[in-house]
DRENNUKOL-208466 format. One record per residue: residue in one letter; chain; residue number from 0; x, y, z negated of N, C-alpha, C in turn. Coordinates in Angstrom, 2 decimals. Each point is the difference from the previous one (the first is absolute). Layout:
BEGIN
+---------+--------+-----+---------+---------+---------+---------+---------+---------+---------+---------+---------+
: residuo : cadena : num :     n_x :     n_y :     n_z :    ca_x :    ca_y :    ca_z :     c_x :     c_y :     c_z :
+---------+--------+-----+---------+---------+---------+---------+---------+---------+---------+---------+---------+
:       A :      A : NUM :       X :       Y :       Z :       X :       Y :       Z :       X :       Y :       Z :
...
+---------+--------+-----+---------+---------+---------+---------+---------+---------+---------+---------+---------+
This chain:
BEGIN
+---------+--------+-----+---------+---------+---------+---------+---------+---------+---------+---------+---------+
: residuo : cadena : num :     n_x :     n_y :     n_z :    ca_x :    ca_y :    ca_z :     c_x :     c_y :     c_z :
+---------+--------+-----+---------+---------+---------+---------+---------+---------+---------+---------+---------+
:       X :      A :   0 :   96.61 :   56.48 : -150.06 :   -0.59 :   -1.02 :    0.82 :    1.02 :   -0.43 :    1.04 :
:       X :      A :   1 :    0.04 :   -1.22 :    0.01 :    0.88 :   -0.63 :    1.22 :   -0.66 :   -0.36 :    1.12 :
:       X :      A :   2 :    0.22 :    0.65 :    1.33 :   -0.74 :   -0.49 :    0.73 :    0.90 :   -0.71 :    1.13 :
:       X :      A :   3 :   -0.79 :   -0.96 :    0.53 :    0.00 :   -1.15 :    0.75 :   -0.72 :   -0.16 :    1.62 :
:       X :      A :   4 :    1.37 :   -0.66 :    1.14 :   -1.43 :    0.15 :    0.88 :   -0.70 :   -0.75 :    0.37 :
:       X :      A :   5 :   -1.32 :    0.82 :    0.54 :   -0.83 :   -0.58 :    0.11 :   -0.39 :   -0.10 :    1.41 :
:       X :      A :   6 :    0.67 :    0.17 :    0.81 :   -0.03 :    0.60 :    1.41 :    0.11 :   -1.87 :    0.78 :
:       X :      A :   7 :   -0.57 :   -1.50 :   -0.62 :   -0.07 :   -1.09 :    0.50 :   -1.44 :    0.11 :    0.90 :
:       X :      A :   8 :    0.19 :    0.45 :    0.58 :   -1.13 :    0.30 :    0.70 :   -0.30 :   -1.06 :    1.48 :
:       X :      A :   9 :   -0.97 :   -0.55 :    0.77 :    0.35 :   -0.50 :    0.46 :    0.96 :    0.47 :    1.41 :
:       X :      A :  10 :    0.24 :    1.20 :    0.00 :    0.62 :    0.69 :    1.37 :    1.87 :   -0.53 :   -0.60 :
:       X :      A :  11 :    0.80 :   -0.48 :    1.44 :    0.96 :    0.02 :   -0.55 :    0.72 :    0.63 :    0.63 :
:       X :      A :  12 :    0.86 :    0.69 :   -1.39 :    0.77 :    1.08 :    0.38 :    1.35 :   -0.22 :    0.21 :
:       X :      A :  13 :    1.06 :    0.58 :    1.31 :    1.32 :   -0.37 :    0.39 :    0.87 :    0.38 :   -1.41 :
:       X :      A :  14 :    1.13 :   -0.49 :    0.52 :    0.90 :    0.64 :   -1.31 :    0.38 :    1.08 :    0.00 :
:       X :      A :  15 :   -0.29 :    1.21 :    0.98 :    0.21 :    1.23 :   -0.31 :   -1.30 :    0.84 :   -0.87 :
:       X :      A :  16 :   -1.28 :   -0.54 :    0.49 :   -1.52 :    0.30 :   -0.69 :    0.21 :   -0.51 :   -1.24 :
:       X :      A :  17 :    0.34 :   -1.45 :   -0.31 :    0.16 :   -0.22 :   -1.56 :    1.12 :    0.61 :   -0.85 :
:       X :      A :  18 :    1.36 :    0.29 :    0.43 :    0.70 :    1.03 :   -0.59 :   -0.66 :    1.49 :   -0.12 :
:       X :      A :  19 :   -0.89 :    0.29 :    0.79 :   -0.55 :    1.48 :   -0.27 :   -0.95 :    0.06 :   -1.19 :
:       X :      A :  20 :   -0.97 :   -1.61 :    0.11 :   -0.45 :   -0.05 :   -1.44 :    0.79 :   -0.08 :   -0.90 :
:       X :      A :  21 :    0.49 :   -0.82 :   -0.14 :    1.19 :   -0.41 :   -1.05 :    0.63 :    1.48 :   -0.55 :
:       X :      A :  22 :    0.31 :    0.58 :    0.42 :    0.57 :    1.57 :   -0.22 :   -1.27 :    0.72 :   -0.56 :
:       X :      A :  23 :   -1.64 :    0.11 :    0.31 :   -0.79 :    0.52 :   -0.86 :   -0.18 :   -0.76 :   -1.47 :
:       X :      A :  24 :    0.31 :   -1.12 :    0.27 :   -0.36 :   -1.09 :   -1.75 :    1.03 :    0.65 :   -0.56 :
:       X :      A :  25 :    1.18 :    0.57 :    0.74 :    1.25 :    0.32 :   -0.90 :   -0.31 :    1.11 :   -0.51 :
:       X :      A :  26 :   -0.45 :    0.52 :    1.17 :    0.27 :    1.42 :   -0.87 :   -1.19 :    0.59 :   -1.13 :
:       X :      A :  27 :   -1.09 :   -0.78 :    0.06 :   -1.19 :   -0.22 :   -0.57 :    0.68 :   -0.19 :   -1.74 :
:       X :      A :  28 :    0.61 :   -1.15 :    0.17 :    0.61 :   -0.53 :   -0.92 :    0.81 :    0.96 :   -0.85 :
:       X :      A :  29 :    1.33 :    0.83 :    0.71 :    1.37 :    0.22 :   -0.44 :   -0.26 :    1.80 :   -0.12 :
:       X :      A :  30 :   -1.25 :    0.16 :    0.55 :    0.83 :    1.58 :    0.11 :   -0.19 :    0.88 :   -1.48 :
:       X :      A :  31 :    0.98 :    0.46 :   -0.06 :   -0.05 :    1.41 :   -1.43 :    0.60 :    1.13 :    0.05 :
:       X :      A :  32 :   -0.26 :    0.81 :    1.51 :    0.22 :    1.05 :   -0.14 :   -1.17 :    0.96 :   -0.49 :
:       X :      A :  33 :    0.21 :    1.31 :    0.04 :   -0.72 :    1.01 :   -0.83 :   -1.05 :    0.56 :    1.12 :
:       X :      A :  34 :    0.35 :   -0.25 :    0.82 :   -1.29 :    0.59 :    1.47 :   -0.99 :   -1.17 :    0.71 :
:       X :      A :  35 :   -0.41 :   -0.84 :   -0.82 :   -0.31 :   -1.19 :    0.87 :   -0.81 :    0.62 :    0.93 :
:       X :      A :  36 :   -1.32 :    0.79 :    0.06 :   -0.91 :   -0.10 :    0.70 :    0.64 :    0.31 :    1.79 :
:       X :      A :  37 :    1.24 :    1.43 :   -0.27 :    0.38 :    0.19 :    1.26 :    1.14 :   -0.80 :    0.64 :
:       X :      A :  38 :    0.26 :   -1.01 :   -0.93 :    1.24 :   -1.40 :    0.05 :   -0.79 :   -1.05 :    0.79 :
:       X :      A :  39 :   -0.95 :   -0.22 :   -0.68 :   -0.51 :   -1.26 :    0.94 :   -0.56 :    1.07 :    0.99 :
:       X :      A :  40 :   -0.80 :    0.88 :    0.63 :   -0.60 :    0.64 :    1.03 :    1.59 :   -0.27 :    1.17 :
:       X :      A :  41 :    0.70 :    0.31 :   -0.27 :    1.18 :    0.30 :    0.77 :    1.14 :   -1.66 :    0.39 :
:       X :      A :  42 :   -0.28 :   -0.48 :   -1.21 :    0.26 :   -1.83 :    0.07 :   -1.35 :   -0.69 :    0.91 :
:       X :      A :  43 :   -1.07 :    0.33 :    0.07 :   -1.17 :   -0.48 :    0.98 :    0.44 :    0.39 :    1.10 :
:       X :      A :  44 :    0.17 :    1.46 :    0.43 :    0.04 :    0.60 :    1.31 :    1.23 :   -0.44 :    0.69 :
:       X :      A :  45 :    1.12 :   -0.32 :   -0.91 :    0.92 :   -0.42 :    1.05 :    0.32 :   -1.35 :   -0.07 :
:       X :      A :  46 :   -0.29 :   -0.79 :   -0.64 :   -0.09 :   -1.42 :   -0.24 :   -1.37 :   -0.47 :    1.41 :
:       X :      A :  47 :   -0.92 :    0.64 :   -0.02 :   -1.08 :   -0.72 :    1.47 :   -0.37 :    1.33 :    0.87 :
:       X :      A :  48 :    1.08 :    0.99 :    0.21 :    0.52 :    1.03 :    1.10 :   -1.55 :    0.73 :    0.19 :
:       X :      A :  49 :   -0.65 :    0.37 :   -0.72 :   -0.56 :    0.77 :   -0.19 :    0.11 :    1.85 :   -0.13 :
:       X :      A :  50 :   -0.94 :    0.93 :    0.56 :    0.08 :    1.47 :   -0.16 :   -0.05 :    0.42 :   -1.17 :
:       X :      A :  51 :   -1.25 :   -0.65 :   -0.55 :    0.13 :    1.16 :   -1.35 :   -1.12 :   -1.16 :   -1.03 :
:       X :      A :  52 :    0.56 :   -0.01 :   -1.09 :   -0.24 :   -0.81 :   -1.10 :   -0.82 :    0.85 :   -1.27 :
:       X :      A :  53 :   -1.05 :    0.07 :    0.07 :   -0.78 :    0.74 :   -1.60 :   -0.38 :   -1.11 :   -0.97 :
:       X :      A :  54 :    0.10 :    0.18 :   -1.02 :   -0.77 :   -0.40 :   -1.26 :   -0.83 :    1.58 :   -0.90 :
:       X :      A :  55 :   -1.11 :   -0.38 :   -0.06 :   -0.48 :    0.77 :   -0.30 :   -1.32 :   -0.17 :   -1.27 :
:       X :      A :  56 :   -0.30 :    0.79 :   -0.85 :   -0.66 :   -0.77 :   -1.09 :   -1.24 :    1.21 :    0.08 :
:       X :      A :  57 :   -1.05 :   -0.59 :   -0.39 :   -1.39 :    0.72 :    0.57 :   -0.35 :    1.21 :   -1.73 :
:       X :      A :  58 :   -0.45 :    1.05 :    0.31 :    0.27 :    1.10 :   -0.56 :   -1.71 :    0.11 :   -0.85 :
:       X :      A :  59 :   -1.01 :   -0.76 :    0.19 :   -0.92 :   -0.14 :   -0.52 :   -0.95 :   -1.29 :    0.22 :
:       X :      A :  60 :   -0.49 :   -0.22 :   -1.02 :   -1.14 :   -0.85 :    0.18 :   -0.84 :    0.15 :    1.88 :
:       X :      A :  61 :   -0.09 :    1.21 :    0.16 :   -0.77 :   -0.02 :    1.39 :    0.44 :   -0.51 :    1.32 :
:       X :      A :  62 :    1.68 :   -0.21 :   -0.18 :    0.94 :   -0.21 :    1.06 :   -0.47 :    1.02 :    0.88 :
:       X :      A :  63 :    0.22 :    1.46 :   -0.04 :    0.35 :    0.87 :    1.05 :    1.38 :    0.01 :    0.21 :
:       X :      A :  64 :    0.83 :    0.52 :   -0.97 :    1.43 :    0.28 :    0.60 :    0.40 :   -1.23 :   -0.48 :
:       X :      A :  65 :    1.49 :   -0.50 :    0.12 :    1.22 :   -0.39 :   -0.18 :    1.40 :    1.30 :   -0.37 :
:       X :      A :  66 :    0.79 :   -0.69 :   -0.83 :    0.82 :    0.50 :   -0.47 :    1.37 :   -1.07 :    0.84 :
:       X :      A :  67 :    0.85 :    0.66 :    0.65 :    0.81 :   -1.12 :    0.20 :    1.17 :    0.02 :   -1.19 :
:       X :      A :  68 :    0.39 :   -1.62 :   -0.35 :    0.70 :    0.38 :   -0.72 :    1.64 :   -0.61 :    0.52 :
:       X :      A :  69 :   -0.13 :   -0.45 :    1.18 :    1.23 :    0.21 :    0.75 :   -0.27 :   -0.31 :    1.67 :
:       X :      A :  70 :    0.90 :    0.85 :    0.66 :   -0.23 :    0.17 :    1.07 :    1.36 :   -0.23 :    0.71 :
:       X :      A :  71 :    0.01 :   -0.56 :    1.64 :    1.28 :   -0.47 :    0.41 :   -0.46 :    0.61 :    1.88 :
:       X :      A :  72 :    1.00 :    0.63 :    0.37 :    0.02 :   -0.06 :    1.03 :    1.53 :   -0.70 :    0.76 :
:       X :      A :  73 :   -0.57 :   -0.82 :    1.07 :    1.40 :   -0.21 :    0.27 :    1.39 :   -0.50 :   -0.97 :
:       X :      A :  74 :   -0.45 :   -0.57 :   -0.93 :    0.72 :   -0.49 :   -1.12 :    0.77 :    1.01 :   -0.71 :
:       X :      A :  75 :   -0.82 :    1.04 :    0.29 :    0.50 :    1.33 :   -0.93 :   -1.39 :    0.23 :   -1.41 :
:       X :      A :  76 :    0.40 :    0.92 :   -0.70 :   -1.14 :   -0.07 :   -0.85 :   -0.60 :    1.43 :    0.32 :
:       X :      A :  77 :   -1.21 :    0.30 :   -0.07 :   -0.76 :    1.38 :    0.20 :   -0.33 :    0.12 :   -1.45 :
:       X :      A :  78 :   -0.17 :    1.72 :   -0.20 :   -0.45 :    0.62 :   -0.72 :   -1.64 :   -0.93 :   -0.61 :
:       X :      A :  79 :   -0.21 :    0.09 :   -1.14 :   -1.70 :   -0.17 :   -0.28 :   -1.24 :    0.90 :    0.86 :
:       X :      A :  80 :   -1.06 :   -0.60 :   -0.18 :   -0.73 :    0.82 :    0.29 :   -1.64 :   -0.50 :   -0.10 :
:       X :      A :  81 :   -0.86 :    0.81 :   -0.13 :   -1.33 :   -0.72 :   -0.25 :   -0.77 :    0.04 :    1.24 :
:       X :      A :  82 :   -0.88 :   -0.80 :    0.30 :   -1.10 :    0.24 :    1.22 :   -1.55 :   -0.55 :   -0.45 :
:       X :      A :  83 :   -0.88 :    0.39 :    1.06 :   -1.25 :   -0.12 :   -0.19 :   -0.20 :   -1.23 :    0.98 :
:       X :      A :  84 :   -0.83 :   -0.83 :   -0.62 :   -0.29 :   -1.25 :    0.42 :   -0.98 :   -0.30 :    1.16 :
:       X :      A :  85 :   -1.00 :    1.20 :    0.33 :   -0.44 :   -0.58 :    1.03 :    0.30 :    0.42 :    1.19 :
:       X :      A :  86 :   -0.36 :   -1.02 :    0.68 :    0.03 :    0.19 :    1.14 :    1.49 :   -0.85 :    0.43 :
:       X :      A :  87 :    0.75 :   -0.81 :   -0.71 :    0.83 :   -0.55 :   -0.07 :    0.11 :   -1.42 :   -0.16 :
:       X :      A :  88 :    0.91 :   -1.04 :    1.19 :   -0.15 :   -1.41 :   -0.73 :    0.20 :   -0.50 :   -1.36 :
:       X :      A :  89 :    0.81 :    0.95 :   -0.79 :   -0.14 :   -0.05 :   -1.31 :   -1.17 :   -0.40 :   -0.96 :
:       X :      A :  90 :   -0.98 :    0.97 :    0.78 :   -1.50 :    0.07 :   -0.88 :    0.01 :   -1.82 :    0.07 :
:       X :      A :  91 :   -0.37 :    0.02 :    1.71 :   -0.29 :   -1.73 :   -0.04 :    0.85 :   -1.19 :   -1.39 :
:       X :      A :  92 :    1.22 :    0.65 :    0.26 :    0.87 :   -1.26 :   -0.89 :   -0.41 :    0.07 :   -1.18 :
:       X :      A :  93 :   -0.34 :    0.92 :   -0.69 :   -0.48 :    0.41 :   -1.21 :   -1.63 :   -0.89 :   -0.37 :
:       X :      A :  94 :   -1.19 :    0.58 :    1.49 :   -0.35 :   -0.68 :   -0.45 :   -0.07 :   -1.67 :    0.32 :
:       X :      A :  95 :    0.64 :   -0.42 :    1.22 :   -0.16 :   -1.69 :    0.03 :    1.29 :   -0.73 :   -0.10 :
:       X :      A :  96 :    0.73 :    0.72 :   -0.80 :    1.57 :   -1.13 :   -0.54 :    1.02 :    0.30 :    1.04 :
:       X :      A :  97 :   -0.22 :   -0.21 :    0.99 :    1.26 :   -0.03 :    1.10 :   -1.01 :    0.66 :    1.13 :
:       X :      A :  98 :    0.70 :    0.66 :    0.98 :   -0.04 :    0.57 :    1.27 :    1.05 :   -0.61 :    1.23 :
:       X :      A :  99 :   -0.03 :   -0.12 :    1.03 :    0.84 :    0.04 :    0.71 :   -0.24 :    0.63 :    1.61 :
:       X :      A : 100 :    0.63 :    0.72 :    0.41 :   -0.20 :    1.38 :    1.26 :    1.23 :   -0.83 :    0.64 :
:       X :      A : 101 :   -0.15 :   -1.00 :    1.01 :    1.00 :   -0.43 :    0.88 :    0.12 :    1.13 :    1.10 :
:       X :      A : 102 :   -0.59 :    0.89 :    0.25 :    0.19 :    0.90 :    0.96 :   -0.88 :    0.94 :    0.09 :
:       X :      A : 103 :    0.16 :    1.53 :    0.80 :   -0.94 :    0.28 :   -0.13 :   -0.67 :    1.25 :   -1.58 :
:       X :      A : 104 :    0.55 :    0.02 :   -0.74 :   -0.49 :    0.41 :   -0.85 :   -0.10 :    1.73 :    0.22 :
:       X :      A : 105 :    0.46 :    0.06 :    0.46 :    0.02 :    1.96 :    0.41 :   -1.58 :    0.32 :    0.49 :
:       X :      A : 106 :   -0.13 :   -1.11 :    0.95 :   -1.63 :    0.37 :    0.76 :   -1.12 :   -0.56 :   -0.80 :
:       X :      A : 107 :    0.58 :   -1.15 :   -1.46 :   -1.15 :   -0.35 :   -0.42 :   -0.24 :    1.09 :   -1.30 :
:       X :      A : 108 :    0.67 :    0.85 :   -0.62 :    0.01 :    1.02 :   -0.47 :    0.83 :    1.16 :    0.21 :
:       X :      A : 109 :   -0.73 :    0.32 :    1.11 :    0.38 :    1.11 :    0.98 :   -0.46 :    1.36 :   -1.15 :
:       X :      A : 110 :   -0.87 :   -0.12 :   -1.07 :   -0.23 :    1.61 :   -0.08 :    1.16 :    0.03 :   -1.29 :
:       X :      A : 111 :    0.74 :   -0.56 :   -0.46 :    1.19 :   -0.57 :   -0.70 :    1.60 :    0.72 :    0.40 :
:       X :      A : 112 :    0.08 :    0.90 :    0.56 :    1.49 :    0.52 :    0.93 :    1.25 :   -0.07 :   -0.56 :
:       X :      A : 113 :    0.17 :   -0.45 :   -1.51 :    1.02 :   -0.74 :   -0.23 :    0.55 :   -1.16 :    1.04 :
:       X :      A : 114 :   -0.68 :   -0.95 :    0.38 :    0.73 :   -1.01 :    0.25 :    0.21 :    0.24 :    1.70 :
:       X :      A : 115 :   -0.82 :    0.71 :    0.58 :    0.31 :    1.24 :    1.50 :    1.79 :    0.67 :   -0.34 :
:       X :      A : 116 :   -0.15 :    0.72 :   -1.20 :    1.28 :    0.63 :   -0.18 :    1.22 :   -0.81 :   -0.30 :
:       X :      A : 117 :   -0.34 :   -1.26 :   -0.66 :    1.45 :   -0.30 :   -0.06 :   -0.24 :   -1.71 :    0.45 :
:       X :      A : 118 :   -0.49 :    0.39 :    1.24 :    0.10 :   -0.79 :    1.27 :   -0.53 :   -1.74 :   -0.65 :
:       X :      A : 119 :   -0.71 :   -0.52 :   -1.20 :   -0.61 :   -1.20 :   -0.31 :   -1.03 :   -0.29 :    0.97 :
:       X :      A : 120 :    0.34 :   -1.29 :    0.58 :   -0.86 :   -0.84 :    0.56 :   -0.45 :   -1.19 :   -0.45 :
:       X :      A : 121 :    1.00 :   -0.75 :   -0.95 :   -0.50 :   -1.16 :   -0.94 :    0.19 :    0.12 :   -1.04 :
:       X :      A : 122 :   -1.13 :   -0.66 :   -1.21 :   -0.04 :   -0.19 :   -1.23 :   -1.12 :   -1.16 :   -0.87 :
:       X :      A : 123 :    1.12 :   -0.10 :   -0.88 :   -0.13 :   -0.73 :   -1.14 :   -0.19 :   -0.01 :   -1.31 :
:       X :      A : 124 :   -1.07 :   -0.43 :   -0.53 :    0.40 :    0.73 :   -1.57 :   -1.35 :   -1.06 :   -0.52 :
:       X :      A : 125 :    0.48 :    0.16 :   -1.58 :   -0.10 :   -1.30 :   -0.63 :   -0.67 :    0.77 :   -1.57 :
:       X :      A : 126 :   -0.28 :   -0.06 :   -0.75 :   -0.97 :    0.06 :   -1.44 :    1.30 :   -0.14 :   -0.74 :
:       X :      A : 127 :    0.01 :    0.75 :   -1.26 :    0.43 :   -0.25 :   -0.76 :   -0.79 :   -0.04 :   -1.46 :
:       X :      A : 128 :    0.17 :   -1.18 :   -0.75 :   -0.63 :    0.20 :   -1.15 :   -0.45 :   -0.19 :   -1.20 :
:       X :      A : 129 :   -0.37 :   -0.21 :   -1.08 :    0.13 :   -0.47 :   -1.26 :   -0.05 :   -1.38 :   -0.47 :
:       X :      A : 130 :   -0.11 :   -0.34 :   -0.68 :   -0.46 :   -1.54 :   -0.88 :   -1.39 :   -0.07 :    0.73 :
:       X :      A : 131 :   -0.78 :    1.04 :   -0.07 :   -1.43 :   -0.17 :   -0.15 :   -0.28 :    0.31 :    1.22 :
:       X :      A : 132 :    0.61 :    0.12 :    0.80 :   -0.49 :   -0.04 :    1.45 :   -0.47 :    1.31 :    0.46 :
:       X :      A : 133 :    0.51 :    1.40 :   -0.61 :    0.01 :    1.06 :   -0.05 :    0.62 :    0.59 :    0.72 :
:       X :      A : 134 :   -0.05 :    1.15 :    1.55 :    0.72 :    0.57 :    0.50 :    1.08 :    1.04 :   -0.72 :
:       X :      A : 135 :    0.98 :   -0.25 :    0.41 :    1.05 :    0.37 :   -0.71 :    0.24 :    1.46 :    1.02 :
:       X :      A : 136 :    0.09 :   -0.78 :    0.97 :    0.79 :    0.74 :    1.28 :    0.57 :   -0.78 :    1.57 :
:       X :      A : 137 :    0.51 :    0.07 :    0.59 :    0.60 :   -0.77 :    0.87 :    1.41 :   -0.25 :    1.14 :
:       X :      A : 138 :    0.31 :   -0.55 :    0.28 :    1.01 :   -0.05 :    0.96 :   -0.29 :    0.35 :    1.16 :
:       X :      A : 139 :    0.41 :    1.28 :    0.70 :   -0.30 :   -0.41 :    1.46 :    1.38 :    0.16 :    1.00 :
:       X :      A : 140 :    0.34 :   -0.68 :    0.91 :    1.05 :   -0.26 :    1.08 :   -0.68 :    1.07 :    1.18 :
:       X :      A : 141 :    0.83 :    0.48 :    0.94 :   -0.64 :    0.87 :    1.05 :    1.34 :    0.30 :    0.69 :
:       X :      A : 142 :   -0.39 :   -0.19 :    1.64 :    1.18 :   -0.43 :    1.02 :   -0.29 :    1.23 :    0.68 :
:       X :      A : 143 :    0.71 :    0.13 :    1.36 :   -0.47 :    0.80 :    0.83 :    0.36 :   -1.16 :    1.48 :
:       X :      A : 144 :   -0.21 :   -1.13 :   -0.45 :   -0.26 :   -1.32 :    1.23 :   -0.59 :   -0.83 :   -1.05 :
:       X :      A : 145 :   -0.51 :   -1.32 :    0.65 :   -0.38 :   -1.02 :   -0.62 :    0.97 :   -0.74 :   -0.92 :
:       X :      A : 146 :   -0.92 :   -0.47 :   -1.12 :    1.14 :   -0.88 :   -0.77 :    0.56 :   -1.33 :    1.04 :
:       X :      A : 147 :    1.58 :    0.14 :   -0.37 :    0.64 :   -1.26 :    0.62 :   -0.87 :   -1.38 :    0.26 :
:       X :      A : 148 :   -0.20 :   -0.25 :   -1.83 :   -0.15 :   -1.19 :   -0.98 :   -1.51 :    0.49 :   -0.74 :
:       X :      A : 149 :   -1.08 :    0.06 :    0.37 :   -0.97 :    0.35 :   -1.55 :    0.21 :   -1.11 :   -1.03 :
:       X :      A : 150 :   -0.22 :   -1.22 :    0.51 :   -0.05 :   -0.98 :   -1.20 :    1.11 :   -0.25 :   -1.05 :
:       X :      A : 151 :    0.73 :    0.86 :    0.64 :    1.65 :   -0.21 :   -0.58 :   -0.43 :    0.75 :   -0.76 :
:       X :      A : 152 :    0.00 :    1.75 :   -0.03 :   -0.40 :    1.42 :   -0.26 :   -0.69 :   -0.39 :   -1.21 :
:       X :      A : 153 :   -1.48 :   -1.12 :    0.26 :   -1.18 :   -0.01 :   -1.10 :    0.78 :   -0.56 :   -1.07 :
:       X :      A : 154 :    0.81 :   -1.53 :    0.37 :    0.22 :   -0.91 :   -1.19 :    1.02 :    0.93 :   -0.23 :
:       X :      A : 155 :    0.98 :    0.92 :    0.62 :    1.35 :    0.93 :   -1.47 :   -0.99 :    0.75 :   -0.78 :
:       X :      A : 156 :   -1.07 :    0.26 :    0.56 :   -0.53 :    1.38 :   -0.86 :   -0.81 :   -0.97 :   -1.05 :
:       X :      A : 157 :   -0.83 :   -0.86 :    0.28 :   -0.35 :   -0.93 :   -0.94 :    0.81 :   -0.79 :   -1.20 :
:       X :      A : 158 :    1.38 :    0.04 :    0.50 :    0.82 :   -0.33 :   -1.06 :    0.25 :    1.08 :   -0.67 :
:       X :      A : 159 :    0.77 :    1.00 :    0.23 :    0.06 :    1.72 :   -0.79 :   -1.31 :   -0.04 :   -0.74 :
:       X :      A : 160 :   -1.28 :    0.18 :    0.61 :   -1.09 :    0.55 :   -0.84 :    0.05 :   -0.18 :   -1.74 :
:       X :      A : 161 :   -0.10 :   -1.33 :   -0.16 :   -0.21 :   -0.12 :   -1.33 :    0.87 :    0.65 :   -1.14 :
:       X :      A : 162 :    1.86 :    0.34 :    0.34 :    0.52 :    0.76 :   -0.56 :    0.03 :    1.27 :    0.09 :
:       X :      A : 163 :   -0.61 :    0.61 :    1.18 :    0.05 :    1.31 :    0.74 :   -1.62 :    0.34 :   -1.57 :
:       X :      A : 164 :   -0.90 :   -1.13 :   -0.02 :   -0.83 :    0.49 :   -0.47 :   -0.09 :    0.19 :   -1.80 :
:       X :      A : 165 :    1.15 :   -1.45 :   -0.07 :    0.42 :    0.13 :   -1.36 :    0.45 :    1.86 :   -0.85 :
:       X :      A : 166 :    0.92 :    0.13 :    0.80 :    0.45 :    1.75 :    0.23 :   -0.72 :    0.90 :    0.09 :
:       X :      A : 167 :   -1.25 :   -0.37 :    0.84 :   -0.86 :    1.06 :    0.23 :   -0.77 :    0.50 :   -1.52 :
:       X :      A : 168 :   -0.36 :   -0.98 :   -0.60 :   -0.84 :   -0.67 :   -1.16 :    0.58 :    0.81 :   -1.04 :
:       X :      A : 169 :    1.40 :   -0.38 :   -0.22 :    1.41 :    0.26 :   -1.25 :   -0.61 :    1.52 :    0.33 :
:       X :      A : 170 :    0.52 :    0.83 :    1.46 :    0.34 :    1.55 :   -0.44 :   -1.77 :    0.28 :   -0.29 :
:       X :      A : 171 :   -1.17 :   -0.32 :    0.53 :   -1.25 :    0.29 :   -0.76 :   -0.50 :   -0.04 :   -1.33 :
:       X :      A : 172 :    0.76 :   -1.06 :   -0.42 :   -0.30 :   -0.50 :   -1.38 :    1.26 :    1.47 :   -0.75 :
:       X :      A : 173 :    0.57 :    0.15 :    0.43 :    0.88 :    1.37 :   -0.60 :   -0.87 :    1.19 :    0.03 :
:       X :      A : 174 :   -0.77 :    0.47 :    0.97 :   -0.49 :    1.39 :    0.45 :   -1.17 :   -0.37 :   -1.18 :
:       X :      A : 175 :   -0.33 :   -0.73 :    0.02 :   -1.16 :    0.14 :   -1.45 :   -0.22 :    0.13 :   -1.18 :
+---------+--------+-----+---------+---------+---------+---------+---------+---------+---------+---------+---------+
């Protein structure tokens, strides 16, 4: 699939915001290395200066846990790891498409001490998911300040999604 952007939105973006898109259509487009999931996590996080970048694909029909299947801190990549979904803005993105925690998020899921421990105060995160409109899994962004840019943040991750989800799809359609 070739993808194209779509980021004509009516907000207009300077020429440093449209080169930052321009660089997700690319890499959307061009990339073929062998690690994508923790390639783009780590191409997100330091491309819109973000803490820590997950993609993560949901581990049952019930959406309790997530499985991440790449993780970025600091434009480094972290180890995998699985978690339990509630009590997390995750749950939300999962269930209403997108979330967004401009601030604040520690006290709005305070019984949560992940995001206490490694100091998150904002987040973002977005659905990932089939042809059929099927939770796949999702993207989520998470700062330990406010995002710079959200709208910037939404339309890169909105451009990534559809190949992030293409991928997601490919390694599922393998495990079966």
């Amino acid at each position: 699939m070739n993808y194209r952007a779509i980021y004509a939105l009516p907000k207009s973006w300077n020429l440093e915001e449209a080169s930052l898109l321009d660089d997700a259509v690319s890499f959307a487009n061009n990339y073929s290395g062998v690690n994508f999931f923790n390639d783009v996590c780590i191409f997100i996080s330091k491309s819109l200066q973000v803490k820590y970048v997950l993609i993560g694909k949901v581990t049952s029909d019930s959406f309790e846990e997530v499985q991440t299947q790449g993780f970025a801190c600091q434009g480094q990549a972290v180890p995998s790891h699985q978690y339990r979904l509630h009590n997390t803005p995750c749950e939300h993105v999962l269930l209403h498409r997108t979330c967004f925690y401009p601030k604040n998020v520690q006290a709005i899921f305070s019984e949560n001490t992940s995001f206490a421990a490694l100091g998150i105060q904002s987040y973002m995160g977005v659905s990932l998911n089939d042809l059929a409109e099927n939770r796949l899994g999702l993207v989520a962004l998470m700062h330990d300040k406010s995002f710079d840019n959200p709208s910037l943040a939404e339309t890169f991750i909105t451009i990534l999604s559809p190949r992030i989800e293409e991928e997601l799809q490919r390694m599922l359609d393998v495990e079966v």
